[in-house]
N, CA, C and O atoms as a GROMACS GRO file, in nm:
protein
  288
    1UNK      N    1   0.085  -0.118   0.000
    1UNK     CA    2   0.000   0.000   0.000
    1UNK      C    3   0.090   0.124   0.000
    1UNK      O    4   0.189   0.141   0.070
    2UNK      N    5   0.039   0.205  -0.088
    2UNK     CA    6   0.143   0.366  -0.080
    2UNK      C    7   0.100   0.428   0.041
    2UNK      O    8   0.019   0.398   0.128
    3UNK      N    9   0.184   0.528   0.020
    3UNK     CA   10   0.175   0.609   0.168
    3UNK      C   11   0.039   0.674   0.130
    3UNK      O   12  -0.044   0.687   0.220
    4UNK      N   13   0.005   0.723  -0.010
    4UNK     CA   14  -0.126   0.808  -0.035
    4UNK      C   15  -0.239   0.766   0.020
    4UNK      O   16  -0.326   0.821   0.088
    5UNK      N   17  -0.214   0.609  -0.043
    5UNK     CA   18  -0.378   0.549   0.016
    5UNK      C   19  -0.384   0.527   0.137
    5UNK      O   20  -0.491   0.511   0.196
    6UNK      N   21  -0.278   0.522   0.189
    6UNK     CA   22  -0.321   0.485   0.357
    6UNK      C   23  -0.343   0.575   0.446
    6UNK      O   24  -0.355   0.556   0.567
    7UNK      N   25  -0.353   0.713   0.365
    7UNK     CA   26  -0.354   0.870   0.444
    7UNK      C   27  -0.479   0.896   0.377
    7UNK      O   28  -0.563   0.967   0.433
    8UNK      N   29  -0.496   0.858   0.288
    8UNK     CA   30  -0.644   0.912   0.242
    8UNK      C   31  -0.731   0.835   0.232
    8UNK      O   32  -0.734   0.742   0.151
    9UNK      N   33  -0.821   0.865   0.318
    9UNK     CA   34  -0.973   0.768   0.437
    9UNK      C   35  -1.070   0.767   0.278
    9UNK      O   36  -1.099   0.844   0.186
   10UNK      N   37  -1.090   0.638   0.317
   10UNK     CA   38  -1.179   0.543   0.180
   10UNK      C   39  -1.340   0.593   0.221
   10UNK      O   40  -1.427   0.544   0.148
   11UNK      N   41  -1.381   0.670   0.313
   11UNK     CA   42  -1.450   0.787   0.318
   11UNK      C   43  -1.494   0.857   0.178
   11UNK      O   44  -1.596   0.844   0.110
   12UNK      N   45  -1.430   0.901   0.169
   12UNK     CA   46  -1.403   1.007   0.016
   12UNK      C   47  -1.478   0.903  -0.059
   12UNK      O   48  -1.469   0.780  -0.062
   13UNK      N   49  -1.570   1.006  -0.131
   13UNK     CA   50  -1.596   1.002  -0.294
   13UNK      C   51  -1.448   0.947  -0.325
   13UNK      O   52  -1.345   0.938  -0.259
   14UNK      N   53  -1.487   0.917  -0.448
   14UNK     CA   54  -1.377   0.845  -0.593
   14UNK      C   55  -1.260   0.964  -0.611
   14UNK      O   56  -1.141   0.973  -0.583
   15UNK      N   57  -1.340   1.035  -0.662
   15UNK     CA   58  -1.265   1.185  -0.714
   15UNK      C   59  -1.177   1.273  -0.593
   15UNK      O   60  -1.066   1.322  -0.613
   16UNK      N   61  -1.247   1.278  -0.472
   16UNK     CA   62  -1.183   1.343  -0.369
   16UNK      C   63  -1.088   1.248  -0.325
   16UNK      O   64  -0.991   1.285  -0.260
   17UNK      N   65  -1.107   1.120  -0.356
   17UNK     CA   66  -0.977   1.021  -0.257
   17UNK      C   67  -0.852   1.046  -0.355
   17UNK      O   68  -0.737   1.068  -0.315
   18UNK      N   69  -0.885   1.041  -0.472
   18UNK     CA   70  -0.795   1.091  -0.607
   18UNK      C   71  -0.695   1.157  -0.578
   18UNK      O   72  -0.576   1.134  -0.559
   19UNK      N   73  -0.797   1.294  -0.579
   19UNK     CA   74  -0.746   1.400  -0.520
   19UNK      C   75  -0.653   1.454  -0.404
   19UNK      O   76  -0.584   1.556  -0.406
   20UNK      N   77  -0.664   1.373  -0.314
   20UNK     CA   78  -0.605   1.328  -0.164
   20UNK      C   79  -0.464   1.246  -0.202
   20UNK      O   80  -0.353   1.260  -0.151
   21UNK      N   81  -0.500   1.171  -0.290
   21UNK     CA   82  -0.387   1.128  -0.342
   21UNK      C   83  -0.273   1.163  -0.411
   21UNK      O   84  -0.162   1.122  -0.376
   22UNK      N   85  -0.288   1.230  -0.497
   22UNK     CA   86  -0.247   1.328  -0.586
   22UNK      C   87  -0.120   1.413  -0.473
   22UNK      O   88   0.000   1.390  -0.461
   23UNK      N   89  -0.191   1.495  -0.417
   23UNK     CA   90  -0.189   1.599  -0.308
   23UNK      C   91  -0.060   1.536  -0.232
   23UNK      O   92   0.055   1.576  -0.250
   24UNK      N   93  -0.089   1.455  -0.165
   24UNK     CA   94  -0.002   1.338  -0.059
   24UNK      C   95   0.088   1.344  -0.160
   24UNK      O   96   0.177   1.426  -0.135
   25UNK      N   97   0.104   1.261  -0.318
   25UNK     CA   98   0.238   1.207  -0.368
   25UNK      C   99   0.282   1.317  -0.429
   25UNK      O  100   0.384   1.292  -0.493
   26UNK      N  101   0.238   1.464  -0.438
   26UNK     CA  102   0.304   1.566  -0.486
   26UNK      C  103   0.404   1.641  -0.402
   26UNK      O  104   0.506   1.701  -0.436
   27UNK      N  105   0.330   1.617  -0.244
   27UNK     CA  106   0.406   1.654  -0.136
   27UNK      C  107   0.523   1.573  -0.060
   27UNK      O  108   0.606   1.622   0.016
   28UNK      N  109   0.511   1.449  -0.096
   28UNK     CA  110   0.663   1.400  -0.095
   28UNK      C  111   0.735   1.400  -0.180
   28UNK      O  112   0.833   1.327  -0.164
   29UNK      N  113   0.728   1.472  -0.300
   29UNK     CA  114   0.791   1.477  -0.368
   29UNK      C  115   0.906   1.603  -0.357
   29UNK      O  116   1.027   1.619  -0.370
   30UNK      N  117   0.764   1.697  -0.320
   30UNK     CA  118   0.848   1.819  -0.296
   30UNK      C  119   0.912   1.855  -0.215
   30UNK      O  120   0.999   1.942  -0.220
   31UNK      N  121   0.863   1.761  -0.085
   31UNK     CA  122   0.967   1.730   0.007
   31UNK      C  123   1.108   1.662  -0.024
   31UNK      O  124   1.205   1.668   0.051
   32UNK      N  125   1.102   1.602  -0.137
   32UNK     CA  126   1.278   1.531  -0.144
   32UNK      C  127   1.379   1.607  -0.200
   32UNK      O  128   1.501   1.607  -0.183
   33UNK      N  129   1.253   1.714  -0.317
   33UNK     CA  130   1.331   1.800  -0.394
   33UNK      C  131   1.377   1.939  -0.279
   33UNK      O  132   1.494   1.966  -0.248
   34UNK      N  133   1.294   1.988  -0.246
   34UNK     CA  134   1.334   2.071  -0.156
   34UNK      C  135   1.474   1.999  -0.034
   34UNK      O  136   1.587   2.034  -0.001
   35UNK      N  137   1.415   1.930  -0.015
   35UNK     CA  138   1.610   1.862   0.087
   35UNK      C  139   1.680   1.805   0.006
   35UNK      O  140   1.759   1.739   0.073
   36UNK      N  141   1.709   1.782  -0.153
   36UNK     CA  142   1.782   1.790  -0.246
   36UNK      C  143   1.836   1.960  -0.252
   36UNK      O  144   1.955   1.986  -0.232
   37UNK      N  145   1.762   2.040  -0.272
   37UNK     CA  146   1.821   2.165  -0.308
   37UNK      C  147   1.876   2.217  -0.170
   37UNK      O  148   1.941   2.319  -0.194
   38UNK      N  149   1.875   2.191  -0.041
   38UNK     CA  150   1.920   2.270   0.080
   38UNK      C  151   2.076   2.179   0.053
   38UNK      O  152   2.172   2.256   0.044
   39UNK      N  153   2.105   2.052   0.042
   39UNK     CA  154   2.210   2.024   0.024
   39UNK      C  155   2.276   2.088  -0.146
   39UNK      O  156   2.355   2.182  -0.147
   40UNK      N  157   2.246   2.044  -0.233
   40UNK     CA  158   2.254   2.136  -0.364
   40UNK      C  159   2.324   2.277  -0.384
   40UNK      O  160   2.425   2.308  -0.445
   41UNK      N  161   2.210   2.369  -0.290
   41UNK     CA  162   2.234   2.513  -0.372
   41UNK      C  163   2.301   2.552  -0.232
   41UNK      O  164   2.300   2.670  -0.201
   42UNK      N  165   2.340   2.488  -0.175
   42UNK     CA  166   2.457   2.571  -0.079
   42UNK      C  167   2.609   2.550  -0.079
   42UNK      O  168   2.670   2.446  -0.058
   43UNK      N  169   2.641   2.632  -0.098
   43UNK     CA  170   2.847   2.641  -0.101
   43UNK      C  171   2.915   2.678  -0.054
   43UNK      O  172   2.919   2.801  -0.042
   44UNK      N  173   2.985   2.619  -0.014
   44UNK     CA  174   3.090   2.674   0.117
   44UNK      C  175   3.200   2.778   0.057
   44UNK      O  176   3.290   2.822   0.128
   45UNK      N  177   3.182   2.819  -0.104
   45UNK     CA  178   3.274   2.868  -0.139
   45UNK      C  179   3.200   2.982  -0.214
   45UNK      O  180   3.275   3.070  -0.256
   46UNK      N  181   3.046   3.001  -0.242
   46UNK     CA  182   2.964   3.098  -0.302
   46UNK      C  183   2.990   3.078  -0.444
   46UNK      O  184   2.962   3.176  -0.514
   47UNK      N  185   3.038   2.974  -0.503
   47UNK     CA  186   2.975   2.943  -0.626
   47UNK      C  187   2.871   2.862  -0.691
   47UNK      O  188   2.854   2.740  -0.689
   48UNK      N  189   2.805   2.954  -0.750
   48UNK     CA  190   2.650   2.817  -0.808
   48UNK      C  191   2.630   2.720  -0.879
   48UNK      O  192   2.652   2.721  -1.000
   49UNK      N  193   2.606   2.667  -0.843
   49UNK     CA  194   2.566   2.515  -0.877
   49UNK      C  195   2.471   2.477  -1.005
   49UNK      O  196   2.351   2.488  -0.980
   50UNK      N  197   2.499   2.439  -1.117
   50UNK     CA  198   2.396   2.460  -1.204
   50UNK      C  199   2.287   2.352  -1.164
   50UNK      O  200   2.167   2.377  -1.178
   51UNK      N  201   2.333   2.229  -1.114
   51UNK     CA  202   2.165   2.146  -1.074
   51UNK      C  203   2.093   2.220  -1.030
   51UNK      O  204   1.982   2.203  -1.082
   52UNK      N  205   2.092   2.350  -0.911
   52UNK     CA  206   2.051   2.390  -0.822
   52UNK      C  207   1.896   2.459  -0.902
   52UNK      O  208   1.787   2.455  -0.845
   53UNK      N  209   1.914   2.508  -1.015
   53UNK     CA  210   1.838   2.579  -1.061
   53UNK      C  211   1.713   2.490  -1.152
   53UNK      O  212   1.607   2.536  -1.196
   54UNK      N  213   1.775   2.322  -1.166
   54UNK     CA  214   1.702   2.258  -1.201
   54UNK      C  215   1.593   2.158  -1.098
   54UNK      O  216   1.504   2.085  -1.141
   55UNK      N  217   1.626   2.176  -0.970
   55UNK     CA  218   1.646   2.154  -0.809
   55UNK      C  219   1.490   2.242  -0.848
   55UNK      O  220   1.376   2.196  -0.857
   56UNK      N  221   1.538   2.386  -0.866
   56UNK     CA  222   1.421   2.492  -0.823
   56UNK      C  223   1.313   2.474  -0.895
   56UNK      O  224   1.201   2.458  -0.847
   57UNK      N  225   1.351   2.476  -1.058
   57UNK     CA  226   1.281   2.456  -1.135
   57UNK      C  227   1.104   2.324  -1.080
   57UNK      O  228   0.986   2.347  -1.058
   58UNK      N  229   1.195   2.196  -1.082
   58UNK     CA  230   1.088   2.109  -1.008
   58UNK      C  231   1.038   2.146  -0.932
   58UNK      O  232   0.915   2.143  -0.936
   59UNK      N  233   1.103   2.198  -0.825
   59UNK     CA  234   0.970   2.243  -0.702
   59UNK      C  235   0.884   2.320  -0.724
   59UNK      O  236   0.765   2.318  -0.692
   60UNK      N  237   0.974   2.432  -0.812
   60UNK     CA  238   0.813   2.519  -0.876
   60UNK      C  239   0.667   2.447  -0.934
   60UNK      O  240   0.549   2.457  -0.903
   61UNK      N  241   0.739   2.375  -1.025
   61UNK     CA  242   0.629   2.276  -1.080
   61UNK      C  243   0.535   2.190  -0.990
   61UNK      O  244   0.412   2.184  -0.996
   62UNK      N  245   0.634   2.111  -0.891
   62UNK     CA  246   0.570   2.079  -0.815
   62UNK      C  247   0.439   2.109  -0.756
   62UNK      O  248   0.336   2.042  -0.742
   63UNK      N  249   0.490   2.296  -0.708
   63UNK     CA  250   0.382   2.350  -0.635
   63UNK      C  251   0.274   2.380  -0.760
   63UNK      O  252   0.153   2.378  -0.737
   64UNK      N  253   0.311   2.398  -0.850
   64UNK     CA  254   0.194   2.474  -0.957
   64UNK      C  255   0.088   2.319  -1.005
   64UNK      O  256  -0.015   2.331  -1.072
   65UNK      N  257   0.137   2.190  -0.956
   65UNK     CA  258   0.064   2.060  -0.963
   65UNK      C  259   0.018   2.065  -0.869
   65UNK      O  260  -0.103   2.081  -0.890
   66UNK      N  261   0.040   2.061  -0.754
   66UNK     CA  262  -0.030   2.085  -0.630
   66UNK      C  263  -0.121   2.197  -0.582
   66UNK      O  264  -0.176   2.190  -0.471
   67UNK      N  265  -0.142   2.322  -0.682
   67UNK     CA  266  -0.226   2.393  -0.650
   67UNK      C  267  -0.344   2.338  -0.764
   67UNK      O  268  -0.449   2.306  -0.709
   68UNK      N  269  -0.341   2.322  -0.923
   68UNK     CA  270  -0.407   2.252  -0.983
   68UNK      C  271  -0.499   2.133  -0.901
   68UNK      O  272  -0.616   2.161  -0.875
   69UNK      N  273  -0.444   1.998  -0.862
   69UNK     CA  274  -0.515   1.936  -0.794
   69UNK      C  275  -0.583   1.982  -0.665
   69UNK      O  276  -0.665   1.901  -0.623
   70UNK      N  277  -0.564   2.120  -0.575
   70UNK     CA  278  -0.669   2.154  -0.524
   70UNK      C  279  -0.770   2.245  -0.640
   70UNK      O  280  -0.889   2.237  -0.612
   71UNK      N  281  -0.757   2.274  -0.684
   71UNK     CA  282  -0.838   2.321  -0.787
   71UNK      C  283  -0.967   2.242  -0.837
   71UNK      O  284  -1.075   2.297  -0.819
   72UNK      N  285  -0.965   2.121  -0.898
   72UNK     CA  286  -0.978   1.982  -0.905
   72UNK      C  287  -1.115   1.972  -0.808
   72UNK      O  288  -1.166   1.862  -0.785
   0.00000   0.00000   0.00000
């Protein structure tokens, strides 16, 4: 069982458990990317990192999927 379904109560309509789901696996996601980029975009020497910006890039997305599915 994923972590989604076991956080989101079989309660729910079809569409809202979906939704719950969605939500849940977007947010661990952005959780890995975000503690990917705290190790990433920091330097002990102040030069940048080009992953870092691809680091950012995803999380943006991330969040702009995660506001869509509340939308939903």
């Amino acid at each position: 069982m994923k972590v989604s379904e076991a956080v989101c109560s079989n309660r729910y309509v079809t569409k809202e458990r979906i939704t719950c789901m969605k939500l849940v696996d977007v947010s661990i996601l952005k959780a890995y990317w975000v503690g990917q980029m705290k190790s990433s975009c920091t330097s002990k020497f102040g030069a940048p990192n080009p992953s870092c910006n691809n680091i950012r890039w995803l999380a943006n997305a991330l969040d702009r999927m995660g506001g869509q599915y509340l939308e939903e």
